[in-house]
C-alpha positions as CSV (number, residue, x, y, z in Angstrom):
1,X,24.4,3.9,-73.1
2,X,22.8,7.3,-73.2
3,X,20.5,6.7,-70.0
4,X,24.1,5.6,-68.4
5,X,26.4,8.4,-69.4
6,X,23.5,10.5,-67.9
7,X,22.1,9.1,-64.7
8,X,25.5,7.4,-63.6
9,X,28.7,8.9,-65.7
10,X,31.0,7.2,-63.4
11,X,29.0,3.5,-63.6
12,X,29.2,4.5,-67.6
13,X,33.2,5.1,-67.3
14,X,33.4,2.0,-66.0
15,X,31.4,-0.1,-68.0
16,X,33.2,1.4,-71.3
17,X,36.9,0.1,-69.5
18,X,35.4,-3.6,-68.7
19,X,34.2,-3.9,-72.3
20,X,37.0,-2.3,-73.9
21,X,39.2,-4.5,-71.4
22,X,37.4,-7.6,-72.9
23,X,38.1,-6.9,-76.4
24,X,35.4,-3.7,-77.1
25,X,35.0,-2.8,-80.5
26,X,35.5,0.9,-81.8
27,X,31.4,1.4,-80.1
28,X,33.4,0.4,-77.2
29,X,36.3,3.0,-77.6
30,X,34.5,5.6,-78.8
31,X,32.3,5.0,-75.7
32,X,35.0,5.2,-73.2
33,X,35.9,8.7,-74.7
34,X,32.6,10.2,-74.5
35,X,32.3,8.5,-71.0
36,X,36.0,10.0,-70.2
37,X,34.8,13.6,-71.1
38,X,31.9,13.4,-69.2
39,X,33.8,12.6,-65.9
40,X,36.8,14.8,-66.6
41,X,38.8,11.0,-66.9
42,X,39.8,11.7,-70.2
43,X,43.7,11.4,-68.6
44,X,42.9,8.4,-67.5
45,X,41.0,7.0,-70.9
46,X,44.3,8.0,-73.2
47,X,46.4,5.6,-70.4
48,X,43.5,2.6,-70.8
49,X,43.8,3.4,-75.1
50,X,47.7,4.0,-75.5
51,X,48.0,0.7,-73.3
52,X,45.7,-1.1,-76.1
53,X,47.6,0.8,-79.0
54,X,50.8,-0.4,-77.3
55,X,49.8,-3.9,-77.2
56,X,48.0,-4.1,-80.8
57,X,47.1,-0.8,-82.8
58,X,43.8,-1.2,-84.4
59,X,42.0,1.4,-86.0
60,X,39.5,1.7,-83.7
61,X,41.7,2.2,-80.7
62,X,43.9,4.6,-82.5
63,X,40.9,6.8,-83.4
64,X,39.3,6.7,-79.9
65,X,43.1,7.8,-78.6
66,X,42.7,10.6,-81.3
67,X,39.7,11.7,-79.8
68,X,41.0,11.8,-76.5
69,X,44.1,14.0,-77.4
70,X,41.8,15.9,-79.3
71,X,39.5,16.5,-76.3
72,X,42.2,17.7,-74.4
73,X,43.5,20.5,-77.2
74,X,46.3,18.6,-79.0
75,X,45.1,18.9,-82.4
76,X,48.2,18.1,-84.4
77,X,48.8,14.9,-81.7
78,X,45.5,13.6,-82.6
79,X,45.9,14.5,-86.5
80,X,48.4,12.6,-86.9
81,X,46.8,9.5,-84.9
82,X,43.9,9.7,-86.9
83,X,46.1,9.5,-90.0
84,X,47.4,6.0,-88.7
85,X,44.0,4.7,-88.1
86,X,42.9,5.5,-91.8
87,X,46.0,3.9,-92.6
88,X,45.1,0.9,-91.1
89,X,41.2,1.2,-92.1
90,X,41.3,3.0,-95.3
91,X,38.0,2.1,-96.3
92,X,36.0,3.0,-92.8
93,X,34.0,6.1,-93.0
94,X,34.0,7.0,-89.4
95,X,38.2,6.6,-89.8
96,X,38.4,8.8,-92.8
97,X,35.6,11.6,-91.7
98,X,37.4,11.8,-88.4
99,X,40.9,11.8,-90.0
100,X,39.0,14.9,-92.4
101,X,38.1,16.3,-89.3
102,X,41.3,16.5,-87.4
103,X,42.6,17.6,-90.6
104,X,40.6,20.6,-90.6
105,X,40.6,21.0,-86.9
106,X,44.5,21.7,-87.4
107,X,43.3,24.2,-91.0
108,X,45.7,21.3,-92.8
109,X,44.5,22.6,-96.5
110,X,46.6,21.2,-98.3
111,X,46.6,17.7,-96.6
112,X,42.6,18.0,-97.1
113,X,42.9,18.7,-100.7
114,X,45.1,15.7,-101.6
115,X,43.0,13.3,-99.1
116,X,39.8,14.8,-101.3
117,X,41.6,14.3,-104.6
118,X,42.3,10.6,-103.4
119,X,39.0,10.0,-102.3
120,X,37.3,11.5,-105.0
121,X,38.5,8.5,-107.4
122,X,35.5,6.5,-105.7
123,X,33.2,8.4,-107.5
124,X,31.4,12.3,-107.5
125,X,28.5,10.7,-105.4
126,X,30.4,8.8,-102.3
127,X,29.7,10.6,-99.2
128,X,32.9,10.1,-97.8
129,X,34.6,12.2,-100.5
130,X,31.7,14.4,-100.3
131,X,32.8,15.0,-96.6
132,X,36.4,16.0,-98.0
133,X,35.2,18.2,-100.2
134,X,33.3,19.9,-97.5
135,X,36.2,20.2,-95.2
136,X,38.6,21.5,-97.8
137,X,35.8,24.6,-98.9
138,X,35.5,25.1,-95.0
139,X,39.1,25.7,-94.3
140,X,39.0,27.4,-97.5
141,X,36.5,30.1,-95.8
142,X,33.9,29.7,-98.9
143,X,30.8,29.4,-97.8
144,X,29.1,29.0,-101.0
145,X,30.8,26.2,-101.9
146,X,29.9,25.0,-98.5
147,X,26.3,25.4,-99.2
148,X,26.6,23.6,-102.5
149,X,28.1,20.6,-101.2
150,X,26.2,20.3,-98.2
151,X,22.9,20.7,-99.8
152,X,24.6,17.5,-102.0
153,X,25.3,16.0,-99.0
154,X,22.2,16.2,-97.0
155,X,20.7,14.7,-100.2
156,X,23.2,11.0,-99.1
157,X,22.9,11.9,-95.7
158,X,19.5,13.5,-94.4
159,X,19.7,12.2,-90.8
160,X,23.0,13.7,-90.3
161,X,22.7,16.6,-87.6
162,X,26.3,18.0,-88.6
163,X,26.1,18.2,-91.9
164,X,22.2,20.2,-91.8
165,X,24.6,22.3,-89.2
166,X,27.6,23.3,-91.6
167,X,24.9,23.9,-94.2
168,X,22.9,26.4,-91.7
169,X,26.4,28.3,-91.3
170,X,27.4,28.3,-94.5
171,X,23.4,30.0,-95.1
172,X,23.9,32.2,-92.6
173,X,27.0,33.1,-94.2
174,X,25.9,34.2,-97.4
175,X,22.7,35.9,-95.6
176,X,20.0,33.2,-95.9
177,X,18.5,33.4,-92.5
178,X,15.5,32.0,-93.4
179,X,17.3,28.8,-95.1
180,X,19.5,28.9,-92.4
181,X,17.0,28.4,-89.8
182,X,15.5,25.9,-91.6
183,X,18.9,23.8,-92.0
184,X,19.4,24.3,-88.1
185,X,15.7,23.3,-87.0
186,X,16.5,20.1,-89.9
187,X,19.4,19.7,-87.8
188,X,17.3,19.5,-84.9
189,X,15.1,17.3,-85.3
């Protein structure tokens, strides 16, 4: 998919509408966003999604048509279809995170602090509710709470590029350059 979106963006744009027009799953969806943005068709992607939504809104479909309205700068559109999709999947983590995300995207703090509260009945250890917690100290602006649940988080999640990101700001925040650079090149590689 990569080697696609790169060498032939177009070829990728249409590959993403054949699958998603045969049934894609939310790869499939999220695809055709990521293909839509990197051939300025993301106009044209929200038609292809809204038309699926229309016909039968699935999760997936509804998140990939929140990324799109989010892509083009409607944040509270694209909160508020995220916040459908996690109605309809409210057990997927790539729903939830990017319902948290449009969340914070739109500095919803008090709509992140009940979704943490509700999430955090799962238990002090699931990732997910980990990820609110994070959000909610983010739009809070307290980076030291940032670091302490990132640092908890990298622990679930050490592959995760973002979440070694947010912990190098929240570093660099509070003056750690050094650990700061160290979460970034983490991040990295």
């Amino acid at each position: 998919e990569l080697d696609l979106r790169v060498d032939a963006p177009d070829a990728a744009f249409a590959h993403f509408q054949q699958s998603l027009d045969l049934g894609g799953d939310a790869d499939v969806a999220d695809g055709l966003v990521r293909a839509a943005t990197d051939t300025g068709t993301l106009g044209i992607a929200e038609q292809i999604l809204q038309a699926r939504v229309n016909r039968a809104p699935d999760a997936a479909s509804l998140r990939a048509l929140s990324r799109a309205a989010a892509a083009q700068g409607r944040p509270d559109e694209a909160a508020q279809l995220a916040q459908r999709a996690a109605t309809q999947a409210p057990r997927d983590r790539r729903t939830l995170e990017w319902f948290i995300d449009t969340l914070a995207a739109t500095n919803n703090g008090p709509a992140l602090t009940q979704l943490a509260d509700l999430l955090s009945t799962s238990g002090p250890g699931d990732p997910t509710a980990m990820y609110a917690r994070l959000a909610v100290a983010t739009v809070a602006q307290d980076p030291a709470r940032v670091q302490t649940i990132a640092q908890e988080l990298t622990a679930v999640r050490p592959a995760d590029p973002d979440v070694w990101n947010v912990l190098g700001r929240a570093r660099l925040a509070l003056g750690d350059h050094a650990g700061a650079a160290a979460a970034f090149n983490t991040a990295r590689s």
